[in-house]
N, CA and C atoms as a LAMMPS dump frame, in Angstrom:
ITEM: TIMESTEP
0
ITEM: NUMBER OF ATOMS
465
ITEM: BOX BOUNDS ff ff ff
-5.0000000000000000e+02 5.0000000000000000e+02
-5.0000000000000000e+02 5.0000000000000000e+02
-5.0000000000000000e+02 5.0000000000000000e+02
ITEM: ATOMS id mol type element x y z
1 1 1 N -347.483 271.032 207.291
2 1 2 C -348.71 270.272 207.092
3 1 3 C -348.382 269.037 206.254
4 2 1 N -349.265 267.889 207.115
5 2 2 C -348.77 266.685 205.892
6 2 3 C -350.158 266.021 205.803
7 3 1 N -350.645 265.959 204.342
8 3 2 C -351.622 264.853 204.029
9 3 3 C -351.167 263.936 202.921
10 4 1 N -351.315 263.102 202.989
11 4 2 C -351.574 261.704 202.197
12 4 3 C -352.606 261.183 201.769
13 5 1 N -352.72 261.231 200.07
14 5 2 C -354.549 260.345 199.786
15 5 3 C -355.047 260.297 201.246
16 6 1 N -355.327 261.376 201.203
17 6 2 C -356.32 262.574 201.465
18 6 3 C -356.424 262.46 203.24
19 7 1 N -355.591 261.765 203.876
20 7 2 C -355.738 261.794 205.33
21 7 3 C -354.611 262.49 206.46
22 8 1 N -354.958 263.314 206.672
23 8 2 C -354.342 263.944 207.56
24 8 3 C -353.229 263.666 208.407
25 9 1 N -352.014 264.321 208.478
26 9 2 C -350.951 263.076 209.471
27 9 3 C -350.692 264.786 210.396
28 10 1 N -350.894 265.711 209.965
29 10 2 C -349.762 266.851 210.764
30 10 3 C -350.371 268.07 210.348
31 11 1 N -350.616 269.071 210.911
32 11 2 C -351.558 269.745 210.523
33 11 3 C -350.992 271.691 210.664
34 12 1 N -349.511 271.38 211.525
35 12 2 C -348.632 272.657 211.893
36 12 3 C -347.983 272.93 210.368
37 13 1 N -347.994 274.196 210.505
38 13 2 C -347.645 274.861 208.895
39 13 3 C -346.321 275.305 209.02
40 14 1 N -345.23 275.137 208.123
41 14 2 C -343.896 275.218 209.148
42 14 3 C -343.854 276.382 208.067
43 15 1 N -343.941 275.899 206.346
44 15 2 C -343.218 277.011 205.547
45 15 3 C -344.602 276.941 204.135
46 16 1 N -344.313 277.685 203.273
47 16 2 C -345.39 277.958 202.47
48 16 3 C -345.869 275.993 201.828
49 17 1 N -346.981 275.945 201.622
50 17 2 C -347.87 274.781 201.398
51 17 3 C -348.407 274.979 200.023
52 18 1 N -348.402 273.249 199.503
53 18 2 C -348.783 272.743 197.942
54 18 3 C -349.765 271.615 198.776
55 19 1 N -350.714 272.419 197.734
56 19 2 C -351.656 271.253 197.889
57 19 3 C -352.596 270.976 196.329
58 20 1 N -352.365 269.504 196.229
59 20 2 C -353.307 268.942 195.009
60 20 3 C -354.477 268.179 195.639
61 21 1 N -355.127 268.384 194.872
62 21 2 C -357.056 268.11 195.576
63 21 3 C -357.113 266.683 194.771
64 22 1 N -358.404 266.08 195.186
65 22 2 C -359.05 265.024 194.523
66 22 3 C -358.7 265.23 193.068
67 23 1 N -359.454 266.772 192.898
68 23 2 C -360.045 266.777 191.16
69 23 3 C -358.629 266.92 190.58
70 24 1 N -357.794 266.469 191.087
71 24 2 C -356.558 267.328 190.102
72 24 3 C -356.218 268.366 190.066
73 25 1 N -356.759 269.235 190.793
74 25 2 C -356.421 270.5 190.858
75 25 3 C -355.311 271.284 192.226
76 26 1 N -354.277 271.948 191.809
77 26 2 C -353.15 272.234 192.539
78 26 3 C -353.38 273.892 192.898
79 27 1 N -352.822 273.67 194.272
80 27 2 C -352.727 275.184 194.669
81 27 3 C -351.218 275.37 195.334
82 28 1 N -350.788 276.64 195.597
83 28 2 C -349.926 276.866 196.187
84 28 3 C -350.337 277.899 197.312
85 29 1 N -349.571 278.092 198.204
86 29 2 C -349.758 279.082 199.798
87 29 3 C -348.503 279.665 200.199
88 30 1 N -348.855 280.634 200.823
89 30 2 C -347.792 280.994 201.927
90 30 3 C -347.941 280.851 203.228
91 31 1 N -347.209 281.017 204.002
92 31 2 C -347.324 279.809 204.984
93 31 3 C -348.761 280.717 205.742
94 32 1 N -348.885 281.814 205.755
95 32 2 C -349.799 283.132 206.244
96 32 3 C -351.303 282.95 205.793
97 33 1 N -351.066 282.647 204.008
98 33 2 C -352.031 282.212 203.096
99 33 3 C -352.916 281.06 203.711
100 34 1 N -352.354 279.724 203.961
101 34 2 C -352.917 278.748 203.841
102 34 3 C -353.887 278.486 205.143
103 35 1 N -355.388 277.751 204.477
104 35 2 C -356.356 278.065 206.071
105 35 3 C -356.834 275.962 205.916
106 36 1 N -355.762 274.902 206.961
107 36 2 C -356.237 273.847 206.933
108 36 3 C -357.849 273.746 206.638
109 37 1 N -358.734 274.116 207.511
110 37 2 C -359.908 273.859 207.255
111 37 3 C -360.718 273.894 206.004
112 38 1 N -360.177 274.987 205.018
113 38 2 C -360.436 275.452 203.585
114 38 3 C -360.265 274.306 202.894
115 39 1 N -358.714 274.154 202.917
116 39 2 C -358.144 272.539 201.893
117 39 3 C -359.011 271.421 202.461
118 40 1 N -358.673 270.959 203.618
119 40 2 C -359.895 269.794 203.945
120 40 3 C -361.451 269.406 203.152
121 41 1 N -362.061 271.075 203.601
122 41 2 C -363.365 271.431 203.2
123 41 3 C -362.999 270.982 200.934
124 42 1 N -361.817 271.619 200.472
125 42 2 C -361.833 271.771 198.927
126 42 3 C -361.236 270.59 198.677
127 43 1 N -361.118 268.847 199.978
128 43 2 C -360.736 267.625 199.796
129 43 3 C -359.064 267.717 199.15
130 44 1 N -358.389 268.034 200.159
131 44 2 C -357.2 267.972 199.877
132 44 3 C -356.534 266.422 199.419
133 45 1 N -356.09 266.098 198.491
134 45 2 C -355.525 264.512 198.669
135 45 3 C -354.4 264.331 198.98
136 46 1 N -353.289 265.381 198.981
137 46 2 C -351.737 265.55 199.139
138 46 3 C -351.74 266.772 199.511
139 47 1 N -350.706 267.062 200.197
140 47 2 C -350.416 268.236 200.986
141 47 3 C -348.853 268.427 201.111
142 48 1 N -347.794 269.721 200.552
143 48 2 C -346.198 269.272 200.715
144 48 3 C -346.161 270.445 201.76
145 49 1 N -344.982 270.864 202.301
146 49 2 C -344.815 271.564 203.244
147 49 3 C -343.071 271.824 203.125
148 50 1 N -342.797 272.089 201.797
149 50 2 C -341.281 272.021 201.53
150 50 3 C -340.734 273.646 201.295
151 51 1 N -341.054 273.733 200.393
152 51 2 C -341.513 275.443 199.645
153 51 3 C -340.172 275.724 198.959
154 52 1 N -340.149 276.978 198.493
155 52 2 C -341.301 278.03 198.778
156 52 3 C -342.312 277.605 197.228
157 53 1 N -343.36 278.519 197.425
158 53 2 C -343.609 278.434 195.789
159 53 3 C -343.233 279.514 195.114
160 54 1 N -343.243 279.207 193.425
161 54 2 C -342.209 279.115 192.947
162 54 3 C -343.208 280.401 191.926
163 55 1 N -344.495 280.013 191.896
164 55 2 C -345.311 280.829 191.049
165 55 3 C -346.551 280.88 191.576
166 56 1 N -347.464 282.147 190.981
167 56 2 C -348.315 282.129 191.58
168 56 3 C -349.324 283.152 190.215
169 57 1 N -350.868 282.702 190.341
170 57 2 C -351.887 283.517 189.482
171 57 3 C -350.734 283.557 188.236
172 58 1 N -349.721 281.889 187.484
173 58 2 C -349.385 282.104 186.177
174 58 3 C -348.001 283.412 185.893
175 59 1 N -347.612 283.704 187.178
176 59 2 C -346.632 284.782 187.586
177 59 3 C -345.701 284.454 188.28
178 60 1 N -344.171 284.12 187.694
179 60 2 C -343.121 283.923 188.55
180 60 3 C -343.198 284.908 190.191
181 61 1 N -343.272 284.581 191.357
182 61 2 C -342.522 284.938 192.41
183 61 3 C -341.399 285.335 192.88
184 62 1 N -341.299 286.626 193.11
185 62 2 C -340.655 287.366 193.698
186 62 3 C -339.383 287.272 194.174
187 63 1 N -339.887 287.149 195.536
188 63 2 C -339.369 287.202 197.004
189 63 3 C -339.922 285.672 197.114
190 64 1 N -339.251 284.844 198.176
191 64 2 C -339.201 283.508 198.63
192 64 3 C -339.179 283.435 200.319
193 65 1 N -339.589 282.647 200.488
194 65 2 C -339.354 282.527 202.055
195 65 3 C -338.373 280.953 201.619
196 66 1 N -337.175 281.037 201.875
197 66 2 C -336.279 280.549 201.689
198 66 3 C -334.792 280.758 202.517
199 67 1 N -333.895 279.843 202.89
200 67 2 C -332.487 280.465 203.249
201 67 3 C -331.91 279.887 202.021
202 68 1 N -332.28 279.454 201.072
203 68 2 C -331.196 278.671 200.487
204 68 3 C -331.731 279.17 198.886
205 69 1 N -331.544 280.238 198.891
206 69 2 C -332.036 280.589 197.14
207 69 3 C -330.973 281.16 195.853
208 70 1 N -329.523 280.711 196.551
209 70 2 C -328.137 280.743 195.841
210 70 3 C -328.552 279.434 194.771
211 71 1 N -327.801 279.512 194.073
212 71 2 C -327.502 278.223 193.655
213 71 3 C -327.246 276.52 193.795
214 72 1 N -328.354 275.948 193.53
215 72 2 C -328.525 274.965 194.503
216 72 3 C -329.085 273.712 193.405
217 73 1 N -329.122 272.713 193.555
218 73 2 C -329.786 271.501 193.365
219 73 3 C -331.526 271.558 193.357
220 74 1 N -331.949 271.624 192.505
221 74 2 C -333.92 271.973 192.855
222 74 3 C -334.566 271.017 191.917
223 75 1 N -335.533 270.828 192.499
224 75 2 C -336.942 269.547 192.544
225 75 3 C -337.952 270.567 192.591
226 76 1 N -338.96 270.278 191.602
227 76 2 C -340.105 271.184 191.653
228 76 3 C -341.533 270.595 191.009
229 77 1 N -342.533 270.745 190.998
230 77 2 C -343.315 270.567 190.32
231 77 3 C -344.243 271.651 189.738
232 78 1 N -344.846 271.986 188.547
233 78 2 C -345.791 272.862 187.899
234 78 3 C -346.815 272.38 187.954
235 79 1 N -347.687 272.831 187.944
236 79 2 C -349.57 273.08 187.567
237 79 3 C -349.657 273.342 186.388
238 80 1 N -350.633 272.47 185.193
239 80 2 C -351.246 273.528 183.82
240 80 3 C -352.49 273.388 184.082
241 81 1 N -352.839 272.432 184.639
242 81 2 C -354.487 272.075 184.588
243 81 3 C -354.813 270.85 185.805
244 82 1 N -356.033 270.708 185.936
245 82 2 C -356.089 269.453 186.827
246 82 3 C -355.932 268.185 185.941
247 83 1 N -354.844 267.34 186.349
248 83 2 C -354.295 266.56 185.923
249 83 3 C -352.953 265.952 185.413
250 84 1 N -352.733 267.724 184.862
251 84 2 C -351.614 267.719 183.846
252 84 3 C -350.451 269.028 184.899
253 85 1 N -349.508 268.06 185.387
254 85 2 C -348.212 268.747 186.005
255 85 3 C -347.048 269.047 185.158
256 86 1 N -346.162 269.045 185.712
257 86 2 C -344.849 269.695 185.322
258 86 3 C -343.652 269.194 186.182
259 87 1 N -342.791 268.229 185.885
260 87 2 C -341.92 267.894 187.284
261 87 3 C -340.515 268.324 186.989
262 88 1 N -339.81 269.152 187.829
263 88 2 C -338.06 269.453 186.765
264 88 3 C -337.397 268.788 188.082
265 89 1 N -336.662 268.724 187.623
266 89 2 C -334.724 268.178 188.586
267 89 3 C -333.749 269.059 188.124
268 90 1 N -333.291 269.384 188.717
269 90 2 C -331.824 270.023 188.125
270 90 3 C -330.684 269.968 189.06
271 91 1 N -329.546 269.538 188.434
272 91 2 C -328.514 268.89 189.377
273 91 3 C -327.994 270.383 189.351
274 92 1 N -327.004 270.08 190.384
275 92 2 C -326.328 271.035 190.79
276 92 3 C -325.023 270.857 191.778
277 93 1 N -324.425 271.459 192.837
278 93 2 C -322.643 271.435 193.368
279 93 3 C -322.026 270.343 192.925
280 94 1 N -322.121 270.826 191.504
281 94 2 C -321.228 269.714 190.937
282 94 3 C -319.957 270.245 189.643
283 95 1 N -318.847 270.953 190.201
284 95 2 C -318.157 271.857 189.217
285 95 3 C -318.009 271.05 188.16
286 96 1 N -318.093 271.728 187.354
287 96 2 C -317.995 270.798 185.648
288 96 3 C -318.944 270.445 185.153
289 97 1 N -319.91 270.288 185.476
290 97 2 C -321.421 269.419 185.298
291 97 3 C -322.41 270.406 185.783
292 98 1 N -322.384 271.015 186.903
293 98 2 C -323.982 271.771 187.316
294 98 3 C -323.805 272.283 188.229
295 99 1 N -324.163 273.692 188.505
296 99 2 C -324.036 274.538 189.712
297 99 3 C -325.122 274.976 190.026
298 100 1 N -326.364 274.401 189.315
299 100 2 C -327.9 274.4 189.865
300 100 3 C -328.258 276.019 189.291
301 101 1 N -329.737 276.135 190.053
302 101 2 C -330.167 276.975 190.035
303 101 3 C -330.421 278.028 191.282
304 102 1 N -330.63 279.293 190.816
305 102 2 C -331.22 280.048 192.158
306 102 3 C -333.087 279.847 192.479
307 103 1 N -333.313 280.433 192.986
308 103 2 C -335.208 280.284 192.832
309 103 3 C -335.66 280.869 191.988
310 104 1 N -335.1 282.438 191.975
311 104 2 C -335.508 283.133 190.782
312 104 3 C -335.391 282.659 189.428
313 105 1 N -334.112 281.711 189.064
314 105 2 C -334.248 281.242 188.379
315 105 3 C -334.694 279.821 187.795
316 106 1 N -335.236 279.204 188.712
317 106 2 C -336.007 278.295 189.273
318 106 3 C -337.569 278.612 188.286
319 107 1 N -338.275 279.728 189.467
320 107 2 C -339.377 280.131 188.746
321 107 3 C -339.856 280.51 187.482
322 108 1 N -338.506 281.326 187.083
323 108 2 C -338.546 281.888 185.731
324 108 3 C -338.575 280.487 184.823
325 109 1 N -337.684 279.289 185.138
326 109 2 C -338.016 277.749 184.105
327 109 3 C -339.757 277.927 184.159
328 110 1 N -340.368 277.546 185.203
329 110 2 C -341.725 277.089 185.224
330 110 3 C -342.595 278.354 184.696
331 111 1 N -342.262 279.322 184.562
332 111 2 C -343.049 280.398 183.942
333 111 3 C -342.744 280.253 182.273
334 112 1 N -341.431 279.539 181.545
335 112 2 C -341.071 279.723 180.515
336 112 3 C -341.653 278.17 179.855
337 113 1 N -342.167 277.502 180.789
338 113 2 C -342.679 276.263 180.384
339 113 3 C -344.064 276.308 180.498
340 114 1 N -344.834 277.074 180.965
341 114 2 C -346.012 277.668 180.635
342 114 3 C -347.006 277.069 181.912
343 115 1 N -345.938 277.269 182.924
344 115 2 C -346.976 276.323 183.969
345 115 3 C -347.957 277.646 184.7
346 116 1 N -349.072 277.127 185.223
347 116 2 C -350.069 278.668 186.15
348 116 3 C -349.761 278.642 187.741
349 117 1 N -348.845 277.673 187.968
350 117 2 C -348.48 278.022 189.153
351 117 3 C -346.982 276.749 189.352
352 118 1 N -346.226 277.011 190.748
353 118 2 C -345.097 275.741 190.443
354 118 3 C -344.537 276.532 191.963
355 119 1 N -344.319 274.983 192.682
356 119 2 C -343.431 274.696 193.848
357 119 3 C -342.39 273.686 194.291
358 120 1 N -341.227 274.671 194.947
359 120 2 C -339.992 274.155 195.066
360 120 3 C -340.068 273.045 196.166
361 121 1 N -339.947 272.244 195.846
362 121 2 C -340.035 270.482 196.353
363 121 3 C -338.403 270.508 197.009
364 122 1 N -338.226 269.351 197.894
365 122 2 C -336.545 269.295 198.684
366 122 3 C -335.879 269.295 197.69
367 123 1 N -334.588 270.164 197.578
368 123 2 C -333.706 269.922 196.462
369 123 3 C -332.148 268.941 197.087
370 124 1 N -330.772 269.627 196.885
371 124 2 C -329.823 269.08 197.475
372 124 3 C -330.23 267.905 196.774
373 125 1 N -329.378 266.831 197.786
374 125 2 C -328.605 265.657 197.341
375 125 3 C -330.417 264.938 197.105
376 126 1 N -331.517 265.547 197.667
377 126 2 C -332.742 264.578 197.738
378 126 3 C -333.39 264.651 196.394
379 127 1 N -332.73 266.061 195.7
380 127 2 C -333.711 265.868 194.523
381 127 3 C -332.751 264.996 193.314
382 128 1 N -333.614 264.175 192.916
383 128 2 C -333.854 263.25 192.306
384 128 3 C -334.769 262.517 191.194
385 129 1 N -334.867 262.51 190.022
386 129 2 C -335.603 261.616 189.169
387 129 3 C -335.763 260.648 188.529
388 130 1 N -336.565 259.394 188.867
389 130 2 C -336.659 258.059 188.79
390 130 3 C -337.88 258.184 187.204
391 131 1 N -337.339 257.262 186.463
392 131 2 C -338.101 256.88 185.22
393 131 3 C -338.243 255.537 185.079
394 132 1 N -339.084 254.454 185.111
395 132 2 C -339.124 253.224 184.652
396 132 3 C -337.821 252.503 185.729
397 133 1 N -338.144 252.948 186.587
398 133 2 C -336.972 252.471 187.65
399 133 3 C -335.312 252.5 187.492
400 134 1 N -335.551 253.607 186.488
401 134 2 C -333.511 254.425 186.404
402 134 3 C -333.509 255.724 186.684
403 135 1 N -332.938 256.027 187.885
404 135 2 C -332.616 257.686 187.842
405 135 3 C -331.975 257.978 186.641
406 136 1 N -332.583 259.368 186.368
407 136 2 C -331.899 259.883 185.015
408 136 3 C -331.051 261.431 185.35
409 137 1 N -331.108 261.812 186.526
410 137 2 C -330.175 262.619 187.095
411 137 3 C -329.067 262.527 187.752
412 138 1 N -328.133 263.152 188.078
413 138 2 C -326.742 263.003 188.694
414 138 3 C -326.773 263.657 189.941
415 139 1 N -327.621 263.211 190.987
416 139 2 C -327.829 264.182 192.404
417 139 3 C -326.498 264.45 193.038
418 140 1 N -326.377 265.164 193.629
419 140 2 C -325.536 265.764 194.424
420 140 3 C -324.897 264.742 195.271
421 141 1 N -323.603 264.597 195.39
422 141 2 C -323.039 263.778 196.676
423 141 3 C -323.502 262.016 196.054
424 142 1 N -323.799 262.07 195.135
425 142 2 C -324.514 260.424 195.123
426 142 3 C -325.886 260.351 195.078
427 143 1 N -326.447 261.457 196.285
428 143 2 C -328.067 261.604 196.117
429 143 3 C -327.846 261.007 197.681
430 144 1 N -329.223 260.604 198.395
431 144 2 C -329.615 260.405 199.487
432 144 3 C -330.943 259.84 199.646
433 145 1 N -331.233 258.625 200.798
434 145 2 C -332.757 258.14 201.023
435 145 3 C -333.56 259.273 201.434
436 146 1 N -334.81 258.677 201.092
437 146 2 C -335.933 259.862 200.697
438 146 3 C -337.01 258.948 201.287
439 147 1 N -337.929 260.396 202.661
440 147 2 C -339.044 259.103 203.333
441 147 3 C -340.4 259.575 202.429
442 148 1 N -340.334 260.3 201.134
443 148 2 C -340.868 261.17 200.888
444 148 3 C -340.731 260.707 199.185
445 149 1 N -341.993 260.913 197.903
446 149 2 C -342.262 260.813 196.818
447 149 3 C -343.282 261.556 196.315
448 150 1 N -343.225 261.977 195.137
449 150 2 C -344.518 261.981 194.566
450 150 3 C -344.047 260.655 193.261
451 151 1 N -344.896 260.31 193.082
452 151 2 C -345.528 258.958 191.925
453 151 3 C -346.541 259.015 191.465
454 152 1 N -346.011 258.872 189.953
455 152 2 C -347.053 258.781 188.95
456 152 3 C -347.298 257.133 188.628
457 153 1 N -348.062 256.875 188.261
458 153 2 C -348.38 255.164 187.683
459 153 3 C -349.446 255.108 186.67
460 154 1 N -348.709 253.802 186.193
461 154 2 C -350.719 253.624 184.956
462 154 3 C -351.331 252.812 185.609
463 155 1 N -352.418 253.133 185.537
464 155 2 C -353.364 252.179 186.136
465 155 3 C -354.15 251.073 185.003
């Protein structure tokens, strides 16, 4: 599923779904969980379709619908409230420097940072974090173009 400030581009559910609403407010799904018409109806404004999530009801997750939950490169974002997120990077296949995380231990960060829910965003060479226009991470391989963001700004 893909939405964008708030308009619909794709609507097939490939793997578990994040969705943040108008009000600021974030949910997470499994791919089983999630009912398009619901989010629409609760004004979805963004919609990811990356997964898995990471937490759920303030409770690290389990089990993942994942192939890749070894040790890896991960991009994620947390929920505390509407408004107020949580974004991590963590480098990784990089001997000497970072061999990443698993999911489990993935989730367990966003549960120890006090988030009520948190989903695993593309990791590998894509995850990446930009500050004031300097990455401040060491992605994988160099890192890689991305058709894909979340952005924060002041208005």
């Amino acid at each position: 599923v893909v939405i964008r400030n708030g308009e619909l581009y794709r609507e097939k559910t490939y793997k578990d779904v994040c969705v943040l609403y108008f009000d600021g407010t974030m949910e997470t799904f499994t791919k089983n969980e999630f009912d398009i018409d619901s989010a629409i109806a609760k004004k979805a404004w963004q919609a990811w379709s990356f997964g898995p999530e990471l937490m759920k009801d303030g409770y690290p997750v389990e089990e993942f619908d994942s192939s890749v939950s070894d040790k890896n490169p991960r991009c994620g974002i947390g929920y505390y409230e509407p408004g107020h997120y949580c974004l991590v990077v963590v480098d990784g296949r990089q001997p000497g420097y970072s061999s990443g995380m698993t999911l489990a231990e993935f989730s367990s960060l966003f549960y120890s940072l006090g988030c009520n829910t948190a989903y695993n965003l593309d990791g590998g060479a894509t995850a990446q974090m930009m500050f004031q226009d300097q990455r401040i991470n060491l992605p994988s391989g160099g890192g890689r173009e991305s058709s894909d963001i979340i952005f924060f700004g002041v208005g």
